[in-house]
N, C-alpha and C positions, 0 to 999 in steps of 0.2 A: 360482442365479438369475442370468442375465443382463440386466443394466439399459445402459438407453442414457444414459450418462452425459454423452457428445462425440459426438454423432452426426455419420455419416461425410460427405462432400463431393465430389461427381468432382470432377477438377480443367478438367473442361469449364462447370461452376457457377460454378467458385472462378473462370476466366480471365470469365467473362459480368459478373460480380458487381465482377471488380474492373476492369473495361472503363467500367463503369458508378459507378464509387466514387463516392460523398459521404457524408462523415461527415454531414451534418445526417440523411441518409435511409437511416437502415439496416435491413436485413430481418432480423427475427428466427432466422432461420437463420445470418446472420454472428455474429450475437450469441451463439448456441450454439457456435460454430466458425468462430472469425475465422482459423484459422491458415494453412489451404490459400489462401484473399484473400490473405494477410501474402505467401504464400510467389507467388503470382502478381504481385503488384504489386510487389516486389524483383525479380524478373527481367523484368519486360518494363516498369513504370514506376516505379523506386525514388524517384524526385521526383514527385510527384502533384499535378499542379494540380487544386484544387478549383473547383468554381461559383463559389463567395465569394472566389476570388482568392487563401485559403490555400493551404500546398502541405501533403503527407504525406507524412513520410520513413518508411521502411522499412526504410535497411540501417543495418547496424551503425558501418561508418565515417563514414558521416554522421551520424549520431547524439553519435556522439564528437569528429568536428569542432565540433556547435554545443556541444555542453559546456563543449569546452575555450574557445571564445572569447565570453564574458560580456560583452563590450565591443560586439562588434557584436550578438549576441543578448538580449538583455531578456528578463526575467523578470515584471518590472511587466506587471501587467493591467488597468490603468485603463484604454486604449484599447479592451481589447476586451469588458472585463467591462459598462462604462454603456451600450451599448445591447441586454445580456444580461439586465442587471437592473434599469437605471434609475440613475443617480447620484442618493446621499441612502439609499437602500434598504439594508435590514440588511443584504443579501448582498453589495452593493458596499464599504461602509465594511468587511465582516469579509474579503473575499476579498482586496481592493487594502492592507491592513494587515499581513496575516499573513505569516510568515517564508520562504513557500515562494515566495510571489507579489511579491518585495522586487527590488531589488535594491543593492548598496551605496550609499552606507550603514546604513539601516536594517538589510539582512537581516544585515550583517557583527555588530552591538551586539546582535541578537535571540543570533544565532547563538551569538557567543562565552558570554554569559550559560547560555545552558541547556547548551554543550558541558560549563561548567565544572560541573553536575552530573550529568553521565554522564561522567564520567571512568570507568577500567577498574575502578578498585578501587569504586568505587560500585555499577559494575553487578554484577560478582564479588558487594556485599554482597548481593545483589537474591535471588542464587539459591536459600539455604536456604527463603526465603520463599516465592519462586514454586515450588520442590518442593512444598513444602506444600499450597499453593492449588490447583494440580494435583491432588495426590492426594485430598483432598478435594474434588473435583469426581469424579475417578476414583470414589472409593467411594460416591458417591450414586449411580451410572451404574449400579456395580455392581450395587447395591441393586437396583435396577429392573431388571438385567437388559437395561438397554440406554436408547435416548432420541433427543436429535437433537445429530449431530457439531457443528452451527453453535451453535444456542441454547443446550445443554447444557452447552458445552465450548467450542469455540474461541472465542466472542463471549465468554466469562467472564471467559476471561481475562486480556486487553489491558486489558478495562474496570478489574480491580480493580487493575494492574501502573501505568497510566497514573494513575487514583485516588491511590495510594500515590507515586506522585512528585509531585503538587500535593498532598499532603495532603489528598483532599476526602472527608470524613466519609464512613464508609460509608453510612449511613441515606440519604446522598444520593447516591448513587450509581446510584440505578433508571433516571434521564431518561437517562443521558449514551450510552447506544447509540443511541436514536432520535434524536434530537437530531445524532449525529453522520450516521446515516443521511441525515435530511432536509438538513443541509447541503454535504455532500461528493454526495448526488447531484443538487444544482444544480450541479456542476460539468460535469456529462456534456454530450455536441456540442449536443444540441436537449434541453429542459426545457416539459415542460407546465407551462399556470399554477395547477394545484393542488399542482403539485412546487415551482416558483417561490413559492407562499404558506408553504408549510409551510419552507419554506428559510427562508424571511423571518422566522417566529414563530419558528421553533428557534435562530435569532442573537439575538431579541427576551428570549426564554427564558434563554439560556446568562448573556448580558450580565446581568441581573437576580439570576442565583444567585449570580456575580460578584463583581458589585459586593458582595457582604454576605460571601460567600468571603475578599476582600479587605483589606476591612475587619476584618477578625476577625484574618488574618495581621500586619497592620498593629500591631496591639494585643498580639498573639503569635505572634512569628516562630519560625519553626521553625527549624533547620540546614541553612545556606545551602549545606553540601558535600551533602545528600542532598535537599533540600526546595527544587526548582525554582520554586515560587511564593513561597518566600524570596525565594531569588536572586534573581529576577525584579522584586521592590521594591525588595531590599536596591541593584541597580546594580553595578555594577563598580568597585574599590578606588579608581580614579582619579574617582568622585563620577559620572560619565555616569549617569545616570538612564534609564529608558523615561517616556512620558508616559502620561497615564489610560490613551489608548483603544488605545496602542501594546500594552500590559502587557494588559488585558482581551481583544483578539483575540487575541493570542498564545497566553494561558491556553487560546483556543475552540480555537485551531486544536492546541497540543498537546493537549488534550482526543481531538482526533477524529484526527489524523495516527495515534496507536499502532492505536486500535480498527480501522478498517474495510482497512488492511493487511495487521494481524497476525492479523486471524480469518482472511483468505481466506487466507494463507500456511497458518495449519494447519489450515483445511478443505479446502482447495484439494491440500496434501499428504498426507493422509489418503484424500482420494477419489481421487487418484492413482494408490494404492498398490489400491486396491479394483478400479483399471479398467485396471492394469498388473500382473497378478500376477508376470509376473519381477521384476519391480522388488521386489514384495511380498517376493517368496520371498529375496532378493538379500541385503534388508535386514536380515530379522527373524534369517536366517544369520550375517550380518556380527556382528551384535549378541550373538547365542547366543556367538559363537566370542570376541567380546572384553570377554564380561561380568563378568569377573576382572582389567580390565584399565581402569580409569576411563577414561584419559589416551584410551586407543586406542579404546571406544565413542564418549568425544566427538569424536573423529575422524570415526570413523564418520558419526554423525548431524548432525555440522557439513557433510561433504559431498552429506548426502542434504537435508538442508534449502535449500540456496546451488542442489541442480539443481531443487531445487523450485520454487522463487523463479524459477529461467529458464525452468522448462516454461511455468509458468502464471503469470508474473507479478499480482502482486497489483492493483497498479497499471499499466495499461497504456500510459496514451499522458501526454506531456507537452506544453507548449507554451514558446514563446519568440515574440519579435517583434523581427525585423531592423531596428535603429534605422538603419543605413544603408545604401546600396547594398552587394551582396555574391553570394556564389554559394555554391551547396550542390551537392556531386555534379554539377559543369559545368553548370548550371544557373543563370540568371544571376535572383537574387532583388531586387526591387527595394524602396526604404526604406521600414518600415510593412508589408511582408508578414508575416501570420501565417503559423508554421512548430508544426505537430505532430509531436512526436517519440512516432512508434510503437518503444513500448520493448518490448511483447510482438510484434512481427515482428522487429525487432533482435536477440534472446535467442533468435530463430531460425534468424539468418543463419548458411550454412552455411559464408560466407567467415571466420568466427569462430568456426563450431564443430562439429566431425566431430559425422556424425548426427545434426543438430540438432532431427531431430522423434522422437527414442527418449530414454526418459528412463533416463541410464543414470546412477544412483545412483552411481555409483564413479566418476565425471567427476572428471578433476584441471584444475587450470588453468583454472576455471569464470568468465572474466571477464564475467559476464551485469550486468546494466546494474538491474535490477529497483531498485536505492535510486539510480539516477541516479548521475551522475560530476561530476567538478570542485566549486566551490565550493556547489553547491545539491545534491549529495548528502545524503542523509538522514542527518540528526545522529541519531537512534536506529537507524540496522542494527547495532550491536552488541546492543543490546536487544533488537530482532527478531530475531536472530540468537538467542538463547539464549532465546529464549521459544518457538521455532520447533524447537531442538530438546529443550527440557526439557519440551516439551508431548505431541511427535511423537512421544519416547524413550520415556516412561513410560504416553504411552496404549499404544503397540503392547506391550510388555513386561506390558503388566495384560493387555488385549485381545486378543493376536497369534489370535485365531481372529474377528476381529468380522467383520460383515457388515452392508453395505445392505441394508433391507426392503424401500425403495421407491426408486425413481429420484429420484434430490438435487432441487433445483429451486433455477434459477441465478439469479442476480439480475438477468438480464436488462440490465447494462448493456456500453458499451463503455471507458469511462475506468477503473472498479473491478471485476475478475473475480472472481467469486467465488459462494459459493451462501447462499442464506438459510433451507433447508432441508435437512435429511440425515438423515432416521430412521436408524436401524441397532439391531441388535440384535447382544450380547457375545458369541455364540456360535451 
C-alpha cells in the first residue's frame, strides 16, 4: 500500500510560499511539508523579516550564533507572551515561570536542581524499567495484532517515564497527555481562543493536582538522587530554595517537556522508516548483524535515532528576544526584535550537512541542533535519547514486518511535528 505520508512540493510552490512567509498565516500544505519553504528561504532569505517586525532564521550558523550568545538573546517571554495571553492568565504566569522560557538566574537554580537527578547513573537505572514498559506495551499490540503507533505506543510511553521521575501515582496519570497537549499547543505562531481557553483550564487543572502532589511529598519525600519532585522541595545543599509558584510550574512544564517531544521523536521515527524503505531495510540489517553484540546495536540505534531527531525534528522552531542592538547573518537587528530560530530548517542546512534531505541512518558526526545548544539545551536528551532508542529497537525487533493501514494524520502544527494518529498493522 502506498500512503502519502509527506506529500510532495515543486520547488516553484515552495519559492511562491516562501516569497510570501508569515509565520502568523500558514497553509496547510506548509504544515504537511515545511521542508522545501525551509530549504527556499535559506537560499534566497535566510533572515526573514516578518509583518510583526520579527525575523526567521533558517541557517544553521545563525542559529548557533544566537545560542552561543545568552547575553544579547533573551529567552524570557514576558514581552511577548502578555499580549498572547493577557498578563494574570494561567498561560502567562505558567509559560513566563517555566525553565525553558527563564533566563539567568532563575533558569540557572531550575536547571542545576533537576540536572542533579538525571545524572548518567540515574538514567542508566531507568533502563531495566523502561525495557519493560516497552515490552509490555509490545505485547498488548501484539495481542491485537496491531493498533495505533502514537496512542498505543509512543504517547505511553514518556507519559509513564516522566510519571516515574516526579513520582506521580499511576492512577493519576490519565490527564497528563491532554493536559500537556492543550498547553504546549498554545505555544504555536497564532492560537485560536478555544485553544487559548483549554490552555488556560489545563494550567488551572495541572496547578490543582499539584498542589496536593505536593503536599503529600512534603509529608513524604522520596530520594532526592532519583525523585526530581524531591529535589525540587528539598533545594540545593547550600539552603537556595524555589518558591511555591516557581516549583509548581516547573513540576507543569517537566510534566509536559518529556511527553509531546519524545512521542513525535518515536512516531515520527517509526513513520520514517515506513515512507523510507532503504532506511527500513539499512536498519533492521544493521541490527540482524550486531544482535550478538549489545555494545554495537546500541551504536547502531543511538545513530538511527540522533538522524531521526534532524530529519524531523520534534520540536521545530524556538524563540529569543534581542535585548540590544545587534546583527544576525549581516543583518542589522535592532533592540526588542523577536528572533525565531527555525531549528527544523537548520537540521537541513546543507552548509552542515551532506545530503541533508536523505535520511541516511549511518550519519556520523550528526551535530543536528533538535535539543537546542548552549546553556538552554535540553537537560533530558539523554533520556530522549535512550527512550528513543529502547522504544525504536525493540518495536522493530518484535514488528520488523509492520505496516501502515491507513495514512498517519499529523498534528497539524508548526512549533511541535508530529502525528496524533498511526494505525498499522504487525504484519
Amino acid at each position: 500500500m502506498t500512503l502519502d505520508i509527506t506529500p510532495p512540493m515543486t520547488p516553484a510552490r515552495a519559492r511562491d510560499i516562501a516569497r510570501a512567509f508569515d509565520l502568523r498565516a500558514l497553509q496547510p500544505e506548509f504544515l504537511a511539508n515545511p521542508y522545501p519553504v525551509y530549504a527556499a528561504l535559506r537560499e534566497h532569505e535566510p533572515v526573514r523579516r516578518m509583518p510583526d517586525g520579527s525575523v526567521f532564521l533558517t541557517r544553521c550558523a545563525d542559529l548557533m550564533a544566537v545560542y552561543r550568545d545568552a547575553q544579547t538573546f533573551s529567552s524570557d517571554k514576558q514581552v511577548e507572551f502578555a499580549p498572547k495571553y493577557g498578563v494574570g492568565s494561567a498561560l502567562f504566569e505558567h509559560h513566563t515561570t517555566s525553565l525553558v522560557f527563564n533566563d539567568p538566574p532563575l533558569h540557572t537554580r531550575v536547571r542545576r536542581l533537576i540536572m542533579g537527578a538525571l545524572t548518567r547513573r540515574a538514567i542508566a537505572d531507568m533502563e531495566p524499567g523502561l525495557i519493560a514498559l516497552v515490552d509490555s506495551l509490545l505485547d498488548s499490540l501484539a495481542e491485537r495484532g496491531g493498533g495505533d503507533l502514537i496512542e498505543d505506543f509512543a504517547s505511553a510511553i514518556p507519559v509513564e517515564i516522566i510519571g516515574n521521575l516526579l513520582d506521580v501515582p499511576h492512577q493519576d496519570r490519565g490527564p497528563l497527555r491532554a493536559w500537556s497537549l492543550a498547553i504546549l499547543g498554545a505555544l504555536e505562531p497564532t492560537i485560536t481562543p478555544v485553544q487559548q481557553a483549554l490552555g488556560n483550564e489545563a494550567v488551572t487543572d495541572m496547578l490543582a493536582y499539584l498542589r496536593t502532589l505536593v503536599a503529600q511529598r512534603r509529608q513524604h519525600p522520596g530520594d532526592p538522587e532519583r525523585d526530581v519532585l524531591t529535589r525540587l522541595i528539598q533545594g540545593e545543599a547550600s539552603g537556595e530554595q524555589l518558591s511555591e509558584v516557581e516549583l509548581l510550574q516547573n513540576c507543569i512544564f517537566l510534566l509536559n517537556a518529556g511527553h509531546e517531544t519524545t512521542t513525535n521523536l518515536i512516531g515520527n521515527g517509526l513513520i520514517a522508516l515506513q515512507e523510507h524503505p532503504q532506511a527500513r531495510n539499512f536498519l533492521q540489517t544493521a541490527m540482524q548483524h550486531t544482535a550478538d553484540d549489545g555494545t554495537a546495536q546500541e551504536a547502531v540505534l543511538s545513530r538511527a535515532v540522533d538522524e531521526f531527531l534532524r530529519f524531523e525534528s520534534s520540536n521545530q522552531l524556538g524563540n529569543r528576544r534581542a535585548v540590544k542592538d545587534t546583527q544576525v547573518g549581516g543583518v542589522e537587528l535592532k533592540a526588542g526584535t523577536l528572533v525565531t530560530l527555525c531549528i527544523g530548517a537548520a537540521n537541513r542546512d546543507p552548509a552542515q550537512f551532506a545530503d541533508p534531505e536523505v535520511l541516511d541512518l549511518a550519519r556520523e558526526g550528526n551535530k543536528h541542533l533538535a535539543f537546542g545548544f548552549g546553556i538552554h539545551q535540553c537537560a533530558g536528551l539523554s533520556l530522549a535519547r535512550l527512550e528513543g532508542r529502547i522504544a525504536i529497537g525493540r518495536f522493530l525487533q518484535r514488528f520488523p514486518d509492520f505496516q501502515l493501514t491507513e495514512a498517519p494524520l499529523r498534528g497539524g502544527r508548526a512549533r511541535f511535528r508530529g502525528f496524533l494518529r498511526a494505525p498499522f498493522s504487525v504484519a
